[in-house]
C-alpha positions as CSV (number, residue, x, y, z in Angstrom):
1,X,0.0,0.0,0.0
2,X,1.2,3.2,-0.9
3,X,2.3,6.1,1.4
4,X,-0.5,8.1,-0.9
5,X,-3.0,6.1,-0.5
6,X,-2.7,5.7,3.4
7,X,-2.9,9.8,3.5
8,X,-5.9,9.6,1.5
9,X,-7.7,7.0,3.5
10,X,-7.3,9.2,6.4
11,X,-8.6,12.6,7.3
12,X,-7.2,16.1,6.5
13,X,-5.2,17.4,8.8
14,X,-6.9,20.2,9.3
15,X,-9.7,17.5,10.2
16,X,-7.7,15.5,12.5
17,X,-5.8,18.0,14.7
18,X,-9.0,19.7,16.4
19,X,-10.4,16.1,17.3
20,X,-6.6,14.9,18.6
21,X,-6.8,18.2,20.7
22,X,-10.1,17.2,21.8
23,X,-9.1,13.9,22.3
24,X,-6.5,14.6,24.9
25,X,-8.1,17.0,26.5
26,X,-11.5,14.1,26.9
27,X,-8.5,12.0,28.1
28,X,-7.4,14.5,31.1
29,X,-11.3,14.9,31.9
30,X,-11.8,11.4,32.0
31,X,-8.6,10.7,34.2
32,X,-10.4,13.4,36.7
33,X,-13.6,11.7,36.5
34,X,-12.4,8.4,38.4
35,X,-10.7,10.1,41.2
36,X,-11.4,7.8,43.9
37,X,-10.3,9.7,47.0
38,X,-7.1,9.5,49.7
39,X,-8.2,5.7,51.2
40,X,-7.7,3.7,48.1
41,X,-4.8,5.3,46.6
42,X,-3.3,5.8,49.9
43,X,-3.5,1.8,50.3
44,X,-1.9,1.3,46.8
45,X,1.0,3.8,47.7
46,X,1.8,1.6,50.5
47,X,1.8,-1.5,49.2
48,X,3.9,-0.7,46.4
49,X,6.3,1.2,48.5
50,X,5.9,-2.8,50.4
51,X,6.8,-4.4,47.4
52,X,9.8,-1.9,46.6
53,X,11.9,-3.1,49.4
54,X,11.0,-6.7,49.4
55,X,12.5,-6.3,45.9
56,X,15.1,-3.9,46.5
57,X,14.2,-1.2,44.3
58,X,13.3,1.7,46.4
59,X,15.6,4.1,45.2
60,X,12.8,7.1,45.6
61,X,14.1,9.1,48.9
62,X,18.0,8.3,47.7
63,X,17.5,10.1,44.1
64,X,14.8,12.7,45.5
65,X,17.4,14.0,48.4
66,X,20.4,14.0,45.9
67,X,18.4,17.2,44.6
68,X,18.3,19.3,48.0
69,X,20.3,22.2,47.8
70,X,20.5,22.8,44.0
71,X,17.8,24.5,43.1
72,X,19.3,25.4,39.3
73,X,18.8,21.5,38.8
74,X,15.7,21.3,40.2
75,X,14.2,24.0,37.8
76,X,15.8,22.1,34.9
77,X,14.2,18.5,35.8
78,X,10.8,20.5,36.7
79,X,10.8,22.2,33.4
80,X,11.6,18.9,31.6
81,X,9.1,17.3,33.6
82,X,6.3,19.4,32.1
83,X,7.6,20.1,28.5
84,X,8.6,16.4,27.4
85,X,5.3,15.9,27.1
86,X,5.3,18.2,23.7
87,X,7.2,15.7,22.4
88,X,4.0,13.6,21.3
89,X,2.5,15.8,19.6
90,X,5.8,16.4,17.9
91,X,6.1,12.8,16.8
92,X,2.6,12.5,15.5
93,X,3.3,15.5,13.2
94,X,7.0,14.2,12.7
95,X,4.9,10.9,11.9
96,X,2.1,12.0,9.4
97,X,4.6,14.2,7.5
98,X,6.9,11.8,6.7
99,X,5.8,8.3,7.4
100,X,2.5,8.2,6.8
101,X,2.0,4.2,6.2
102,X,3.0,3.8,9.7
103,X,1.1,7.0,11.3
104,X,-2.1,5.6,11.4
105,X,-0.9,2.6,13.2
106,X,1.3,4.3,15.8
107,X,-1.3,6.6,16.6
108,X,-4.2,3.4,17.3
109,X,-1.3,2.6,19.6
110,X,-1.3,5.9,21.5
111,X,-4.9,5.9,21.5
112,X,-5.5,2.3,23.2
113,X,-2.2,3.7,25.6
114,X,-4.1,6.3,26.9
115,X,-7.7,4.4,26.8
116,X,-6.5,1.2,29.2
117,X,-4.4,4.0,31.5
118,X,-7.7,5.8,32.5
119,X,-9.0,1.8,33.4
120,X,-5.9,1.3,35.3
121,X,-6.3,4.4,37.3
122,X,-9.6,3.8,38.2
123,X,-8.9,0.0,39.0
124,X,-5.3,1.0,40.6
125,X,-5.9,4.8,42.2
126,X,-1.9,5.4,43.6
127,X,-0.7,8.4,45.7
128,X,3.0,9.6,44.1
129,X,5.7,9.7,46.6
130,X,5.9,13.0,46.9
131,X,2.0,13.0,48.7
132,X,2.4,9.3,50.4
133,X,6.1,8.7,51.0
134,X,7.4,10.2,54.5
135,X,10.7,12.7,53.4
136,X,9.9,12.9,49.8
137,X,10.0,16.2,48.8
138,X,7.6,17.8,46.4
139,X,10.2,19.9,44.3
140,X,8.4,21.3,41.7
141,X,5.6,22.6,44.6
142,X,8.4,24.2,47.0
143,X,9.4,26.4,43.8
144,X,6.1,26.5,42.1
145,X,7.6,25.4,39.0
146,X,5.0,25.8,36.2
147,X,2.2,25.7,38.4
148,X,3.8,22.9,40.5
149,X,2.4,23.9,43.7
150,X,-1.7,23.4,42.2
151,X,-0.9,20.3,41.0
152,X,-1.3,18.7,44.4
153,X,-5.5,19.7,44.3
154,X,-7.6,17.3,42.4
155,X,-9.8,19.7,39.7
156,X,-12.0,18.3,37.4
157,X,-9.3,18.0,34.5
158,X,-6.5,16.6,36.7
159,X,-6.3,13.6,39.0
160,X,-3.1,14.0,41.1
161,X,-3.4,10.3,42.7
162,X,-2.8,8.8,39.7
163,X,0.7,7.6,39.5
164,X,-0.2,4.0,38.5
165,X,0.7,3.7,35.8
166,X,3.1,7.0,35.0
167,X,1.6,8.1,31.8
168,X,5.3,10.5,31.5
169,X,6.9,7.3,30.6
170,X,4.2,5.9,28.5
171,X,4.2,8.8,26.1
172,X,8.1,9.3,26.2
173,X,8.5,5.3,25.5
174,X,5.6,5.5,22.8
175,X,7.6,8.2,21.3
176,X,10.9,6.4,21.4
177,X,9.0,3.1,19.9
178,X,7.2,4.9,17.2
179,X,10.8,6.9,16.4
180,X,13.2,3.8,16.5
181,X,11.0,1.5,14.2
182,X,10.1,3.8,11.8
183,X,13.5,5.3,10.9
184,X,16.2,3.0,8.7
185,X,19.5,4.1,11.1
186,X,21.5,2.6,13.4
187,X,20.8,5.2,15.7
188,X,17.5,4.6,16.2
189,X,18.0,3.1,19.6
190,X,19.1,6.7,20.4
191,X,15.7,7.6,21.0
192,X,15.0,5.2,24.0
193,X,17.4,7.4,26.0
194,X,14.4,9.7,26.3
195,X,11.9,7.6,28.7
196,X,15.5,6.7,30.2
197,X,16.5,10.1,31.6
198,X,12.0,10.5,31.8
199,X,12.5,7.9,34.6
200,X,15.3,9.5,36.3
201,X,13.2,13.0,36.3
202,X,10.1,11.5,37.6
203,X,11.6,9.7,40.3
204,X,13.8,12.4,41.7
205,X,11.0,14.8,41.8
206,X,8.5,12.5,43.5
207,X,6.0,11.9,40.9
208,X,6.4,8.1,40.9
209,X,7.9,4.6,42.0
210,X,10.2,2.5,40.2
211,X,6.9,0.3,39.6
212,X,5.0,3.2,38.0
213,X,8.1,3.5,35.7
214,X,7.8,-0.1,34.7
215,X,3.5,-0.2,34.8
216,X,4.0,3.0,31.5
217,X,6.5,0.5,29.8
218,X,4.3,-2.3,30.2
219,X,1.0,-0.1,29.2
220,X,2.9,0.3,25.9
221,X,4.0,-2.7,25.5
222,X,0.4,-4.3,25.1
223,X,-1.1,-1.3,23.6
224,X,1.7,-2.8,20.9
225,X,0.9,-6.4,21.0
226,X,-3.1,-5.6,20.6
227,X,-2.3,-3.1,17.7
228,X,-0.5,-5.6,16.2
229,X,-3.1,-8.8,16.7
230,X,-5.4,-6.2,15.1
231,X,-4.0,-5.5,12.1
232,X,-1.9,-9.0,11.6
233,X,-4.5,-9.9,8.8
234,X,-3.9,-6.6,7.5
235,X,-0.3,-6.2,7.0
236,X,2.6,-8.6,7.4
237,X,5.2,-6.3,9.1
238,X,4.5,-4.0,11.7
């Protein structure tokens, strides 16, 4: 099938932009909507912060403390910590421009990403360490960075106890997937150091566990595998 032909299959983009806006901000809405209250993701926090240490990993309060006393690097991680997310919207543009036989695809994988993650929030509600862990400190509210210090207050388009899964690696490891297969370079795997140094931000600033980092992979992951059962009668490389 033709890259053509794929374009013209699909909508214009002047089409599909306003209902991807739309889209996201439905998602954010609907991410509010199942906000389930202090008990339950209090409970989650706890046992995963349980699970941590029985399996080593709780590196949290370690990484979050490194950042006392240097607030230039704290402004730095806070501001990647808000902007990376542009980054999708980037790749989907990057995406429909240039590789448009695999656009349509990529994006059914962001789309079931973000569909099962509002499930898993309202199955798995999960205080971040910064509002359940004793000595984590919430960086990016002590300096207010990019409205860091609101963040903490549930509204009705934004749900801050749910960590589980974080949704920052999810998009910044969907971006490195759909950047790494799609381009014909050895430095593809280049990309993948983006969720990488993702993970490092969002631990040190509190936002999530080590097993919030590893729930987004795994989010992706199957979003990938059920993409790909879906179209497997319709292509024979994906």
């Amino acid at each position: 099938m033709s890259q053509e032909r794929v374009r013209r299959g699909g909508l214009a983009w002047y089409l599909e932009a306003p209902l991807l806006v739309i889209g996201y901000v439905a998602f954010g809405f609907a991410r509010a909507a199942v906000y389930r209250g202090d008990g339950p993701a209090t409970s989650v926090a706890v046992f995963v912060q349980r699970l941590e240490q029985t399996l080593r990993i709780a590196v949290e309060y370690p990484l979050n403390h490194a950042m006392l006393g240097h607030p230039v690097v704290i402004h730095v991680v806070g501001y990647f910590y808000r902007i990376c997310v542009v980054a999708v919207p980037v790749v989907l543009i990057w995406l429909y421009v240039t590789r448009s036989a695999r656009y349509r695809r990529l994006l059914l994988v962001l789309v079931v990403t973000m569909l099962l993650d509002v499930v898993l929030v309202w199955l798995f509600p999960e205080s971040p360490p910064r509002m359940a862990q004793s000595g984590i400190v919430d960086h990016m509210a002590t300096y207010d960075i990019l409205g860091g210090a609101a963040s903490r207050t549930p509204n009705r388009a934004v749900n801050p106890l749910a960590a589980m899964p974080s949704m920052h690696i999810a998009w910044t490891t969907w971006c490195a997937y759909a950047v790494s297969s799609s381009v014909r370079s050895r430095r593809g795997w280049l990309a993948w150091l983006f969720p990488l140094l993702t993970a490092v931000v969002v631990l040190v600033t509190g936002h999530h566990y080590v097993l919030d980092i590893v729930a987004g992979v795994a989010l992706v992951a199957l979003s990938i595998g059920l993409v790909q059962v879906a179209y497997k009668r319709r292509c024979t490389e994906f």
